[in-house]
LOVO-993762 format. One line per 5 residues: number of its first residue (from 1); their letters; for each residue y, x negated, z negated of C-alpha. Coordinates in steps of 0.05 Angstrom, whole numbers, plus 5000, padded with zeros to 4 digits. Each point is the difference from the previous one (the first is absolute). Layout:
! residues N
NUM = A = Y,X,Z | ...
***
This chain:
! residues 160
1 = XXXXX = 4283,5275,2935 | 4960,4973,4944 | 5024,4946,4957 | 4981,4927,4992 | 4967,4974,4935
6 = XXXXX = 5071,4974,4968 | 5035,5057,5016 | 4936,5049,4968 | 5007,4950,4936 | 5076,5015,4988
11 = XXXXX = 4990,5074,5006 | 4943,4992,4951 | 5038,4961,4954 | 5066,5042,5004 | 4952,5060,4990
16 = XXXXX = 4963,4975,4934 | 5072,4987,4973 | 5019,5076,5020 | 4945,5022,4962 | 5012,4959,4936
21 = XXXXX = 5076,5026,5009 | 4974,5071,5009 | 4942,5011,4948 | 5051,4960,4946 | 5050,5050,5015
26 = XXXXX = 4952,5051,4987 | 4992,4971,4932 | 5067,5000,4988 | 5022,4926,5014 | 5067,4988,5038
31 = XXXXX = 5007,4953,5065 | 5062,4975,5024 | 4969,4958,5057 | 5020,5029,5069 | 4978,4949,5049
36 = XXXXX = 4931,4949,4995 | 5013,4941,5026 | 4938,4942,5002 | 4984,4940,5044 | 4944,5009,5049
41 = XXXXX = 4983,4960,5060 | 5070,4965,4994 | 5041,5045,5007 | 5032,5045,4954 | 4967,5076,4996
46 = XXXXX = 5060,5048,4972 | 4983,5069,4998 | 5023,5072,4956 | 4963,5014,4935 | 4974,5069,4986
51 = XXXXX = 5060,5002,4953 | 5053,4970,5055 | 4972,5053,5044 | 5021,5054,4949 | 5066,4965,4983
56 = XXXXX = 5023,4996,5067 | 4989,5087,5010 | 5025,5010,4936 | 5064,4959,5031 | 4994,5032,5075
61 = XXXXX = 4980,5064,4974 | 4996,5064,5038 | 4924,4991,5003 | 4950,5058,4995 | 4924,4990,4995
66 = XXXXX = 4955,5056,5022 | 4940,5024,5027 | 4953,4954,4945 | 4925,5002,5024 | 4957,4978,4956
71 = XXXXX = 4917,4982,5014 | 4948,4975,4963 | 4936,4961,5020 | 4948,4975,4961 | 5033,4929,4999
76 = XXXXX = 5070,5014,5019 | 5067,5046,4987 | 5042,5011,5059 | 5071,5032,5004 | 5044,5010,5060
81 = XXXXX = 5069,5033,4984 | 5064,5001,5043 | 5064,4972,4983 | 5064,5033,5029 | 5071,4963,5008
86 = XXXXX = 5036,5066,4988 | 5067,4962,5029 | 4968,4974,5064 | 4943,5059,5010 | 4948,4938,4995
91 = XXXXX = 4929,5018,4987 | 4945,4951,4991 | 4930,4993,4964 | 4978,4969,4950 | 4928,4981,4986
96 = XXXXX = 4954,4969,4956 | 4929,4992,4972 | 4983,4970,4938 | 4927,4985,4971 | 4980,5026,4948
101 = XXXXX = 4967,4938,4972 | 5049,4939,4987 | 4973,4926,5010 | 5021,4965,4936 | 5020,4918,5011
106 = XXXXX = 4933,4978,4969 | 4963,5032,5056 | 4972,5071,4948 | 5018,5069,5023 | 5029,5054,4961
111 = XXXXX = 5022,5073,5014 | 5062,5001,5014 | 5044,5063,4952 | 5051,4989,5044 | 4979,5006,5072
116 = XXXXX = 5024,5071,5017 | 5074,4980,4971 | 4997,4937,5041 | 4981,5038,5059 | 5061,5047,4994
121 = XXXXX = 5049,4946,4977 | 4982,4954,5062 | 5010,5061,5045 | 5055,5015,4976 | 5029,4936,5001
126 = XXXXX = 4971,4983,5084 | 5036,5070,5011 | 5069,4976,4970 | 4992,4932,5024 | 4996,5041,5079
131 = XXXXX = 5058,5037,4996 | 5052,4951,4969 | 5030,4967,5064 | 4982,4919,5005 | 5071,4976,4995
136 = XXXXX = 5007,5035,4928 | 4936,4962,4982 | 5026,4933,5017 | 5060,5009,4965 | 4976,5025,4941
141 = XXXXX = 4948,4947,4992 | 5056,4948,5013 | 5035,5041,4942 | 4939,4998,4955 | 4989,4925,5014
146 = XXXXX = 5077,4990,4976 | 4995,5033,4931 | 4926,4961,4994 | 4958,5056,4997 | 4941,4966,5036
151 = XXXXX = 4920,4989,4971 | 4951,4959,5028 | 4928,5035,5003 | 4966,4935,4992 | 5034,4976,4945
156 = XXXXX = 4940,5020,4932 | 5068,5012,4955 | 5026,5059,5050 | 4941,5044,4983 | 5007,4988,4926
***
């Protein structure tokens, strides 16, 4: 089932803010911001950050990834890896692909240094995010929302 044009736009934008979150943490920057939260359509979109998602299995724990795949085209890196629930003998995938090129805001295209650790990070993150039962999710971002660790991806002062 494919998804409409709103719902294609909040993955997009909850992905672009996983990648600043990822590629700043590669640089050594700190995030405290486990949940994205933005108005879209008129509704409220809430959703886990990369760094909620690994907040919330640092928290559940018990979580094994295995199995990482890694594959290379001349535009793209892909990884697939497999997260285990060692508690509840839960396996799932996780999978992504990442270009190699990034789209900057004013429309220019540079290579992205980056890619292949995005690739594994939002693999590894889709694989985590599959095993950690719904219920804990909802609670935890209720949680999160509580202590006010929430960004909004479309504010420009987030990213800075």
């Amino acid at each position: 089932m494919s998804k409409g044009p709103e719902e294609q736009e909040q993955f997009a934008i909850m992905e672009r803010a996983d990648e600043t979150q990822i590629e700043s943490e590669i640089k050594g920057a700190f995030f405290d911001k486990m949940v994205y939260s933005f108005q879209q359509g008129g509704r409220e979109v809430v959703g886990l950050s990369y760094i909620g998602i690994k907040e919330i299995a640092s928290i559940h724990g018990h979580i094994k990834i295995s199995d990482v795949q890694i594959s290379e085209t001349d535009t793209h890196f892909r990884v697939v890896c497999k997260a285990t629930d060692m508690i509840n003998h839960l396996e799932m995938p996780g999978v992504s692909s990442q270009p190699k090129i990034m789209k900057l805001r004013d429309g220019r295209e540079n290579p992205d240094e980056f890619a292949l650790q995005k690739a594994m990070s939002k693999s590894v993150r889709n694989a985590i995010r599959a095993v950690i039962p719904e219920h804990y999710i909802i609670t935890c971002i209720e949680e999160f929302k509580k202590k006010g660790s929430i960004s909004n991806p479309l504010r420009p002062e987030w990213q800075k």
